[in-house]
C-alpha positions in Angstrom: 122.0 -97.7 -8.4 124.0 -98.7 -5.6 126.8 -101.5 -6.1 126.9 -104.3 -8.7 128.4 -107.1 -6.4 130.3 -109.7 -9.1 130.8 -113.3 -8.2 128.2 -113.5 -5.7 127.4 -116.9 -4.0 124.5 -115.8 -1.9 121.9 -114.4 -3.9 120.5 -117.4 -6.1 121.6 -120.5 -7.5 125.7 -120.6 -9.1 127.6 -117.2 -9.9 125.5 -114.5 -10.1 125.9 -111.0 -10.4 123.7 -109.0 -8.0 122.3 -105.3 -8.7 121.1 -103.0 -5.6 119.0 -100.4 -5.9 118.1 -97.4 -4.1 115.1 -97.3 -2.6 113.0 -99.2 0.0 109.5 -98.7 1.1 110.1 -100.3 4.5 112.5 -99.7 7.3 113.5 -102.9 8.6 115.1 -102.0 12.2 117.7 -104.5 11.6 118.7 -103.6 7.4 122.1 -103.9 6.8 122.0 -102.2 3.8 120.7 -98.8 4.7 122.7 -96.9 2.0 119.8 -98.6 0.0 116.7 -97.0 1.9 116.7 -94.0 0.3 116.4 -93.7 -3.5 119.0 -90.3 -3.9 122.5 -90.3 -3.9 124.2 -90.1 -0.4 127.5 -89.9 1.1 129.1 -92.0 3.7 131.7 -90.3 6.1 134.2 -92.6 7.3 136.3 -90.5 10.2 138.7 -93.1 10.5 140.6 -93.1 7.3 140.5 -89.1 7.1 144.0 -87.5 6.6 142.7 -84.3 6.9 144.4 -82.8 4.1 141.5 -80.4 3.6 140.6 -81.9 -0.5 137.4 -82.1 0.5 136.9 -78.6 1.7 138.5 -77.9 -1.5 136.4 -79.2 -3.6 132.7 -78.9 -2.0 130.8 -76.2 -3.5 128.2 -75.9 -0.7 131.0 -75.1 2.3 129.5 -78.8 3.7 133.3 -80.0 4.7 135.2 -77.2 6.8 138.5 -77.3 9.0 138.9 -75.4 12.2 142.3 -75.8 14.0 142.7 -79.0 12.4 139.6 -80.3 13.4 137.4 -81.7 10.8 133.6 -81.0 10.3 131.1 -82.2 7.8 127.7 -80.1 8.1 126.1 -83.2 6.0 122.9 -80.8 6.4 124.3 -78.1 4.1 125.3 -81.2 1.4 123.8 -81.8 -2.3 125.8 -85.1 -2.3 127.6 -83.7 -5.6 130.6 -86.1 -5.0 132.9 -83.4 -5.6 134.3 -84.0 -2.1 134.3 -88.2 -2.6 136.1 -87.8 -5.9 138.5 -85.9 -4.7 139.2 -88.0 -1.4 142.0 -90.4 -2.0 142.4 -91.9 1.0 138.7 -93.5 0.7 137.2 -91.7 3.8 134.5 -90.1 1.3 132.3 -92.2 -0.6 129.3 -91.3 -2.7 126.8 -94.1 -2.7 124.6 -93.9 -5.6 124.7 -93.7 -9.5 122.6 -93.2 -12.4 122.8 -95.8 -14.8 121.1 -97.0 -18.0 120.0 -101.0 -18.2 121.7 -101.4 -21.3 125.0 -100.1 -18.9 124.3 -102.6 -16.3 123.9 -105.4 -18.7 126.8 -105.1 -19.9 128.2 -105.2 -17.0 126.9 -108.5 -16.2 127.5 -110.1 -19.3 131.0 -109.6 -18.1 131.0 -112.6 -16.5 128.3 -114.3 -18.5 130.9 -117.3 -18.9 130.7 -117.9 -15.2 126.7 -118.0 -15.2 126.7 -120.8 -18.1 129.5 -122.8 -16.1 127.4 -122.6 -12.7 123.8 -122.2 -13.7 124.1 -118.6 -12.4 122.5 -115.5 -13.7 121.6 -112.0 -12.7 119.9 -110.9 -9.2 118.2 -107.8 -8.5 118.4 -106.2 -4.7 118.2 -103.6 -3.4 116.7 -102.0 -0.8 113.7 -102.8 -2.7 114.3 -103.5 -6.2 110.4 -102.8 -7.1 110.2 -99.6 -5.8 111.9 -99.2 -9.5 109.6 -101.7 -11.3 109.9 -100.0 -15.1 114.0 -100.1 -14.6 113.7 -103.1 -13.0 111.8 -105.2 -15.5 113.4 -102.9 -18.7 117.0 -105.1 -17.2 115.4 -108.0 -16.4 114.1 -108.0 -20.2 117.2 -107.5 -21.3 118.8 -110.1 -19.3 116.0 -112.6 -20.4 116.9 -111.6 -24.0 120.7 -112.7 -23.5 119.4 -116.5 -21.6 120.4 -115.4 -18.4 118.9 -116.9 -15.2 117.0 -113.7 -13.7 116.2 -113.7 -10.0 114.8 -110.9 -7.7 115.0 -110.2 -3.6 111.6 -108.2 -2.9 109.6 -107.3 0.3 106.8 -108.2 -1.9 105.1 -105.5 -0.2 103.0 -104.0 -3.1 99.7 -103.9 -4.8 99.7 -107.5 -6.7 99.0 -105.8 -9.6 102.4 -103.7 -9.4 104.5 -106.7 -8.6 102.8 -109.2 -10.7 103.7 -106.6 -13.5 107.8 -108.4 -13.0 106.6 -111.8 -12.9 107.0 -112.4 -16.9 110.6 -112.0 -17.1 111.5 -113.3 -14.0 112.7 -116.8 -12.6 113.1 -117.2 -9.3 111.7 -115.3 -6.7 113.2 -114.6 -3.3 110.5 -113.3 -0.9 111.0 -112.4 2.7 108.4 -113.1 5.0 109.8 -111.6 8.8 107.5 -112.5 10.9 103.6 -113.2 10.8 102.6 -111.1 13.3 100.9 -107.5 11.5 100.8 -105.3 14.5 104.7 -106.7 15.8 105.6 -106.3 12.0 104.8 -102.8 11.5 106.7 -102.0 14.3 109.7 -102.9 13.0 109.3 -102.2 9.8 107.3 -99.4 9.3 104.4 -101.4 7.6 102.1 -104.4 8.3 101.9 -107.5 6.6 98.8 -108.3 5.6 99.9 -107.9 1.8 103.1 -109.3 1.7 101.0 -112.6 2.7 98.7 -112.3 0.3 100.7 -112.0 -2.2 103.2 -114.7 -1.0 100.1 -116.8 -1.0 99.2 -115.6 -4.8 102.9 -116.0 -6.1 103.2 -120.0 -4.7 100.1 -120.4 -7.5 102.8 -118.8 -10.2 105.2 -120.6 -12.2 108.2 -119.0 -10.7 110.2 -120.8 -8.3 109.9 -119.4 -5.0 112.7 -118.9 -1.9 111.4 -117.3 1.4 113.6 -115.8 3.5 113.2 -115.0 7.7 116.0 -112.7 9.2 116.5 -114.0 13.1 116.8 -111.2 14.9 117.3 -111.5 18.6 114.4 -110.2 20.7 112.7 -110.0 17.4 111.1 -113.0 15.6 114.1 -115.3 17.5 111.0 -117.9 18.8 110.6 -121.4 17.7 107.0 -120.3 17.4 107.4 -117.6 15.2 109.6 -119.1 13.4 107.3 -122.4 12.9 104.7 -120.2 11.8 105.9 -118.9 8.9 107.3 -122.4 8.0 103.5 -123.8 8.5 102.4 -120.6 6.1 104.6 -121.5 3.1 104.2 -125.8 3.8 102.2 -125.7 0.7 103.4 -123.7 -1.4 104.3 -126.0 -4.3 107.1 -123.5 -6.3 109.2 -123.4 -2.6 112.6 -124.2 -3.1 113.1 -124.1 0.6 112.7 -121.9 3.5 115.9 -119.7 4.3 116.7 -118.5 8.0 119.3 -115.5 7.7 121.1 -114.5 11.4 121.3 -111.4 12.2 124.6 -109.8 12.0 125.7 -106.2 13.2 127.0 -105.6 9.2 125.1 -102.4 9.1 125.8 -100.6 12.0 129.3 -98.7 10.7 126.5 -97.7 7.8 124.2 -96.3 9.8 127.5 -94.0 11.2 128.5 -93.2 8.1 125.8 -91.8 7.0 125.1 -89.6 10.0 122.1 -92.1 11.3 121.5 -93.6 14.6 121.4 -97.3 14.8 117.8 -98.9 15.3 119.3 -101.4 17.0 121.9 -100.1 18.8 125.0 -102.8 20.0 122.8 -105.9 19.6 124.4 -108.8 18.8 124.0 -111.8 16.3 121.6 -114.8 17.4 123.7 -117.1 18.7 124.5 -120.2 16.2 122.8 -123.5 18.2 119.7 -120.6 18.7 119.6 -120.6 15.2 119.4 -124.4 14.5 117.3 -125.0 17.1 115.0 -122.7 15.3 115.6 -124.3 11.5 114.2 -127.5 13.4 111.4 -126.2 14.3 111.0 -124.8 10.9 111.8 -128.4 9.6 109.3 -130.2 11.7 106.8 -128.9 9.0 108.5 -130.7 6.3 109.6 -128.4 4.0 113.7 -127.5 2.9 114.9 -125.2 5.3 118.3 -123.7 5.1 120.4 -121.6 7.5 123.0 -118.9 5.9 123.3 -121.5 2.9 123.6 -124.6 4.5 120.6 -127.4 4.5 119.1 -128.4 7.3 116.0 -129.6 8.6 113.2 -131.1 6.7 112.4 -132.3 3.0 109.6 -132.5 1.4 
């Protein structure tokens, strides 16, 4: 587990209450999420906030955080990411990011706000990194959540044997897939994995009763071409469970992440696609007739 984000607006239809995950099996050069990638407990190191008041150094069992004329040092390689050192950190400059949790735990959570999700039509989203790479977690929650009438949506690469993610399907709602780019050889370089199964199982899931949201991240220098991004729209055209086709900018979110956990950036100092780029691009997407929406807000196309 790595955050349960409360009154969410993003993540599905109304208030929701969206779960991450640890764990991804791709590596998206542009995530902004990559505290998610990797499915153990980490920590993040944030320099700035550090008071150097030696707690940490304190506290580690391993000898990871050490002080030397004043001078700070973390030796992440010697650290078991305990959280001793996080825990006892309180000016935030520490922090461990991943917990084990139960699903009955995390329910509860949600139903926290269950009086939101009736007043909105909201529910409970899974995310991640890659919520399937914990399918039995995954749909133990999502059976749970089912059990208590709540909405139940899901953000997935969808890049899985269809047996393995058809195994979620049941208890699930509404799907929201991302399809990056259509490309196999151009999406395996950025991601670590080609494509060819994430389309065939987008094409098997628009045959399913779930309602279905794709998703494109424009990234400049990317997948930032009118063609590209028509393709995929001329892919999903049919699909008769499409909600509409999402476009999500680029944005440099991640890139403190990747520097708090120790991690160079993929994409070093690139910047966000610039806005009339993007709607330029949502045109072309809307030429094929389909919904197409751009960081929540309709444009192009209906069907």
């Amino acid at each position: 587990m790595s955050d349960i984000q409360r009154c969410s607006f993003h993540d599905g239809p109304g208030i929701r209450t969206t779960v991450f995950l640890k764990g991804c099996n791709l590596t998206c050069a542009w995530c902004h999420n990559p505290e998610t990638q990797r499915p153990g407990a980490e920590l993040q190191l944030f320099p700035e906030k550090c008071l150097s008041c030696g707690a940490c150094g304190t506290a580690c069992p391993r000898g990871a955080h050490v002080s030397d004329n004043g001078r700070r040092e973390f030796r992440r390689e010697l650290c078991a990411a305990c959280g001793a050192c996080a825990r006892s950190c309180y000016a935030g400059a520490l922090v461990l990011i991943g917990r084990e949790m139960t699903a009955e735990d995390v329910l509860a959570e949600v139903l926290e706000d269950r009086a939101f999700y009736r007043s909105s039509a909201g529910g409970l989203t899974l995310s991640g990194g890659e919520p399937l790479c914990q399918r039995d977690f995954a749909v133990e929650l999502l059976t749970l959540a089912k059990s208590r009438g709540l909405h139940t949506a899901v953000e997935t690469n969808l890049a899985w044997p269809w047996e393995h993610a058809a195994a979620a399907l049941p208890v699930i709602d509404l799907v929201m897939m991302d399809i990056k780019m259509m490309d196999p050889a151009r999406h395996e370089r950025y991601t670590g994995a080609p494509n060819e199964q994430i389309l065939a199982n987008a094409r098997r899931l628009s045959g399913e009763p779930q309602r279905l949201i794709v998703r494109t991240p424009v990234v400049p220098g990317v997948n930032d071409t009118p063609e590209e991004i028509g393709a995929v729209a001329e892919f999903v055209r049919d699909f008769p469970n499409l909600e509409y086709y999402e476009l999500l900018p680029y944005h440099p979110l991640g890139t403190g992440k990747y520097e708090a956990l120790g991690r160079p950036r993929p994409l070093g100092d690139l910047p966000g696609p610039d806005p009339r780029h993007v709607r330029r691009l949502a045109a072309a997407a809307g030429q094929f007739g389909i919904p197409v929406r751009v960081a929540g807000s309709q444009t192009g196309g209906e069907r």
